[in-house]
C-alpha positions in Angstrom: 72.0 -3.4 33.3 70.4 -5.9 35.1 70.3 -6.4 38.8 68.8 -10.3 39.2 71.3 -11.9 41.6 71.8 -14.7 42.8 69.0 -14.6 45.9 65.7 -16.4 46.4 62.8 -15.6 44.9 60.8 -14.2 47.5 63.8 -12.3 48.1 64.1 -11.2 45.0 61.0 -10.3 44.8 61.2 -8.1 48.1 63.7 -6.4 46.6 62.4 -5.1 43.3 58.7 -4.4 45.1 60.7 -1.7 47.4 62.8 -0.3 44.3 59.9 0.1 42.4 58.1 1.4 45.6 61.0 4.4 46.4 61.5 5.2 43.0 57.8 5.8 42.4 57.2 7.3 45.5 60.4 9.7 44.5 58.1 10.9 42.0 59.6 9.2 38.7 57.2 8.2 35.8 58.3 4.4 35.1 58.2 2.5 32.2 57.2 -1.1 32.2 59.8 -2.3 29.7 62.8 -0.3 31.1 61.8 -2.1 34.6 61.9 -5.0 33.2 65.1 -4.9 31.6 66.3 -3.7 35.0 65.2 -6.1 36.9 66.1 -9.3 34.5 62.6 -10.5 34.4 60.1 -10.2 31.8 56.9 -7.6 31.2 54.6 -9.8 32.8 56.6 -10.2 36.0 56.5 -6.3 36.0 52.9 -5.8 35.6 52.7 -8.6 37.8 54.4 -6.5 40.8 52.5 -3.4 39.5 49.3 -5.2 40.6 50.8 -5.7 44.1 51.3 -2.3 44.8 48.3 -0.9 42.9 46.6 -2.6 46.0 47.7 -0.2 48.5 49.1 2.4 46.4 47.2 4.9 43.9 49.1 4.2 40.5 48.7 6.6 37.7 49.5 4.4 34.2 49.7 6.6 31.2 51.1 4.8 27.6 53.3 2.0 28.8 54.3 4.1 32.6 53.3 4.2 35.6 53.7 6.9 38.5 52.5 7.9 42.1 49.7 10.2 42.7 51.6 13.2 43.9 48.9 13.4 47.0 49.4 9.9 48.1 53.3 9.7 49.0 54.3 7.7 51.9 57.9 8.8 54.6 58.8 4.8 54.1 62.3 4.3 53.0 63.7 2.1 50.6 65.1 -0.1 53.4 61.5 -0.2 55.6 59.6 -1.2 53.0 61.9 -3.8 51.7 61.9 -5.2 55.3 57.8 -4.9 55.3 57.8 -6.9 52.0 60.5 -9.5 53.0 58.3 -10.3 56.3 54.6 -10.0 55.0 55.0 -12.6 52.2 52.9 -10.4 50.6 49.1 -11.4 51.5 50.2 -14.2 53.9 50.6 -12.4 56.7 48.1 -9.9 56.4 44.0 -11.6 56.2 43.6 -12.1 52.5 40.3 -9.9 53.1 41.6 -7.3 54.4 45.0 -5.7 52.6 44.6 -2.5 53.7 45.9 -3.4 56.6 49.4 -3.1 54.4 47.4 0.1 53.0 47.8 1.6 56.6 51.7 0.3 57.7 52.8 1.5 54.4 50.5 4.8 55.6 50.8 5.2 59.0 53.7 2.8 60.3 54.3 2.9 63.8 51.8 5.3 64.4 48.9 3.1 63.5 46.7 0.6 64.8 49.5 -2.4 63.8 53.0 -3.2 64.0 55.1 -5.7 62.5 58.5 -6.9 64.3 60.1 -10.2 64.2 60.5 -12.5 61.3 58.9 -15.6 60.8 55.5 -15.4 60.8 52.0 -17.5 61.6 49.4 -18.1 59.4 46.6 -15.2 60.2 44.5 -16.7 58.0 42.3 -18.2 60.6 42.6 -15.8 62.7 41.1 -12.9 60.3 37.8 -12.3 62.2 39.6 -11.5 65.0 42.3 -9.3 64.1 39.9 -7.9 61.8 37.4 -7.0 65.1 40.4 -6.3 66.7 41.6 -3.6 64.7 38.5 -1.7 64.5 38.3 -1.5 68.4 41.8 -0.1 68.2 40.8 2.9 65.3 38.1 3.5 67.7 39.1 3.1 70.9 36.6 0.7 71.9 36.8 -1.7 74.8 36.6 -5.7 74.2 35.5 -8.6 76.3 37.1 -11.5 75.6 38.3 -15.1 77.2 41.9 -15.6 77.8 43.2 -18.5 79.9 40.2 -19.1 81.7 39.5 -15.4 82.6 37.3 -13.1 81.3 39.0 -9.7 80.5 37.9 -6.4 79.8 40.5 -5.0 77.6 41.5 -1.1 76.6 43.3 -1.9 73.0 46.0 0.3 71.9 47.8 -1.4 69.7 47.9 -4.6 67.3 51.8 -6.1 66.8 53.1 -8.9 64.9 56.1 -9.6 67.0 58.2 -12.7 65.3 55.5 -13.7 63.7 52.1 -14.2 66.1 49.7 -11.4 66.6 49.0 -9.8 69.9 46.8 -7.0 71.2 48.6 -4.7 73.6 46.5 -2.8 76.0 44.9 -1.9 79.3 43.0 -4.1 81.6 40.2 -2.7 83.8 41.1 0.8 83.3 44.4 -0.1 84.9 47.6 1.9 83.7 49.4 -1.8 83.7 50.3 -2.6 80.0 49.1 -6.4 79.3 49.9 -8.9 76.3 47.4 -10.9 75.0 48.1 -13.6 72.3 45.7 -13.1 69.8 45.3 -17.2 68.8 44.3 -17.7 72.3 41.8 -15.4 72.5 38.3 -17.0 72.9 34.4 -15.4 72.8 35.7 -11.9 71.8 33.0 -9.3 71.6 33.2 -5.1 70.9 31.6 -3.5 73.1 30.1 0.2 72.5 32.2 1.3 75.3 34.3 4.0 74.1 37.8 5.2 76.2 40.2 7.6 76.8 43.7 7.1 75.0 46.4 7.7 77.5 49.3 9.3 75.6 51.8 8.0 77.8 50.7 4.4 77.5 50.7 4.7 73.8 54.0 6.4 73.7 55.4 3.5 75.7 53.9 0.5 73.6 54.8 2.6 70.3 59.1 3.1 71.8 59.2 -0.8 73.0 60.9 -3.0 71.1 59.0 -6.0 71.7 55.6 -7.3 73.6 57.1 -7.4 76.8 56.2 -4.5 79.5 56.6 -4.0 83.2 56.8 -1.2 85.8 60.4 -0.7 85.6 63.2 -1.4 83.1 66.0 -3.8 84.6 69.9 -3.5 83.6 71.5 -6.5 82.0 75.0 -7.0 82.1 76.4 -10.0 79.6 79.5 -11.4 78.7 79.6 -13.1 75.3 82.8 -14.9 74.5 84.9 -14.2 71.4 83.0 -16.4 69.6 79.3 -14.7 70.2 80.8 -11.1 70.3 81.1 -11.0 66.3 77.5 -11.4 65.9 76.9 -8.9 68.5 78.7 -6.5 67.3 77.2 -7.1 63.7 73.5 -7.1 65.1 71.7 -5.7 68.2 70.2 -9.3 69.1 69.3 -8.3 73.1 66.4 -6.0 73.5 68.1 -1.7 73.9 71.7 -3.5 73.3 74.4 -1.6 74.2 77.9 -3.2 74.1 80.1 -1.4 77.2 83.7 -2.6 76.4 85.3 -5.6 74.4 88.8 -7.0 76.3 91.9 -8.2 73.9 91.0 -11.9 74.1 87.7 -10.8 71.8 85.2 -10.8 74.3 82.2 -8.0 75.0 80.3 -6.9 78.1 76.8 -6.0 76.8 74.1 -3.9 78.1 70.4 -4.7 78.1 67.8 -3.3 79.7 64.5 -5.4 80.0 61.3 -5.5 82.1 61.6 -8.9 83.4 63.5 -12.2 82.6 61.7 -14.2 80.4 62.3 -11.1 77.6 65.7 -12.3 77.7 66.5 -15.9 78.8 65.2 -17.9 75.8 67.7 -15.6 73.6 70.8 -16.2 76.6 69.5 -20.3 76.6 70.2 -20.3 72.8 73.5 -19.2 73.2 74.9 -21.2 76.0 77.8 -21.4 76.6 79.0 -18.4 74.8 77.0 -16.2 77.3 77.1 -15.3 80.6 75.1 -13.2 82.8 77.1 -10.7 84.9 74.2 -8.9 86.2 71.9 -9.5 88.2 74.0 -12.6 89.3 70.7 -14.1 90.2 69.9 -14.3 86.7 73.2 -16.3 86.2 72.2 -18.8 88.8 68.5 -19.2 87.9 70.2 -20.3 84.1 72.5 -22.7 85.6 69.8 -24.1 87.8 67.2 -24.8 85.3 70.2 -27.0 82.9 71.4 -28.4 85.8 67.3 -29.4 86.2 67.0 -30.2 82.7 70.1 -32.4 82.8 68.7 -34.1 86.0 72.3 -33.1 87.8 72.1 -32.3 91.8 
């Protein structure tokens, strides 16, 4: 039976890379013309997405199959590495030189030098050389110097992250236990150094639990309203960074919990959804919205 739908083709093509992917990796012996029937698509298509994942994975082909070397299985799920697929696009994402940096998601995930969170995505292309020096500080825990708006920093890296679609570093400045963000495309001058440091468990532990690229000191409760019209697509989705929806009231609307480290993590995602949102807490937060449209606007 076939499973082709009626999706796009990169979707489609997201989809049948992570069946293939969790059925090998489940430890069946595929053949190349039962996938292809399958699927809907011809041989070559197959042997075309065989390739793929013979880049990162160790693929055993024996008289028209295929299978996973037994030593070489990943803890992915179907679901994680459909969404790794759908988002990396599949060498656009990642530098063209450089694919095992899909080698080590599909590896390592979170525990890794990179993460991948968000969507959309830029093209890293020109950035390669970077993220590729980048990286390698990371595995090694190697300090960089580099120029960011206007500054020079000296930079502990922890962690490389993708987050809706740019690349940042996430790390330590000055041998400082404040977490910084630095956005890898305005990096200038970057340099490794032979300067080697100490990981701090509990700074990786909180870069690898965050949900985003934001960090701070202390996490701040968020309390919003979303009219009936926004609370359907609140309750579907967790759209606010550690949402937690407190109550819903019989005219459809929700109180929602969020818990950020400062405002600019939340108000361009509250600013898309005016008016259905409002901020209940901090009430300053609330104001500082209304002031900045009422600026916009040019109203007194």
């Amino acid at each position: 039976m076939s499973i082709k739908g009626t999706k796009g083709k990169h979707e489609r093509l997201a989809e049948r890379l992570a069946n293939i992917f969790h059925r090998l990796n489940s430890g069946e012996s595929l053949n190349i013309q039962d996938l292809a029937h399958d699927h809907g698509v011809c041989i070559k298509t197959i042997r075309r997405d065989l390739l793929r994942l013979e880049s990162y994975l160790p693929l055993i082909r024996e008289r028209g199959a295929v299978y996973l070397d037994n030593r070489c299985k990943s803890d992915l799920t179907q679901k994680e590495f459909y969404e790794l697929v759908e988002l990396v696009g599949i060498e656009f994402l990642l530098p063209s030189m450089d694919i095992g940096f899909l080698r080590e998601l599909i590896k390592q995930k979170s525990n890794g030098s990179i993460q991948i969170k968000g969507y959309e995505y830029e093209n890293s292309t020109v950035l390669s050389e970077v993220i590729k020096l980048i990286k390698q500080a990371v595995l090694d825990n190697k300090v960089i110097v580099f120029e960011y708006a206007n500054t020079i920093r000296t930079v502990q890296p922890y962690k490389l992250i993708n987050h809706r679609g740019c690349w940042y570093v996430i790390g330590t400045q000055n041998g400082s236990d404040d977490i910084k963000t630095y956005r890898i495309s305005k990096i200038i001058n970057l340099s490794l150094t032979k300067s080697q440091f100490k990981i701090n468990d509990a700074i990786k532990d909180k870069i690898d639990d965050n949900g985003g690229i934001w960090f701070g000191k202390e996490l701040i409760k968020v309390v919003i309203q979303a009219d009936n019209y926004a609370s359907e697509f609140f309750r579907q989705k967790h759209i606010l960074p550690n949402q937690k929806i407190i109550s819903s009231s019989n005219d459809g609307k929700l109180l929602i919990e969020s818990h950020v480290y400062q405002k600019l993590q939340i108000f361009p995602m509250i600013r898309s959804w005016i008016p259905h949102l409002t901020v209940i807490e901090p009430k300053q937060w609330q104001d500082d919205l209304e002031n900045e449209l009422k600026t916009y606007l040019n109203l007194s």
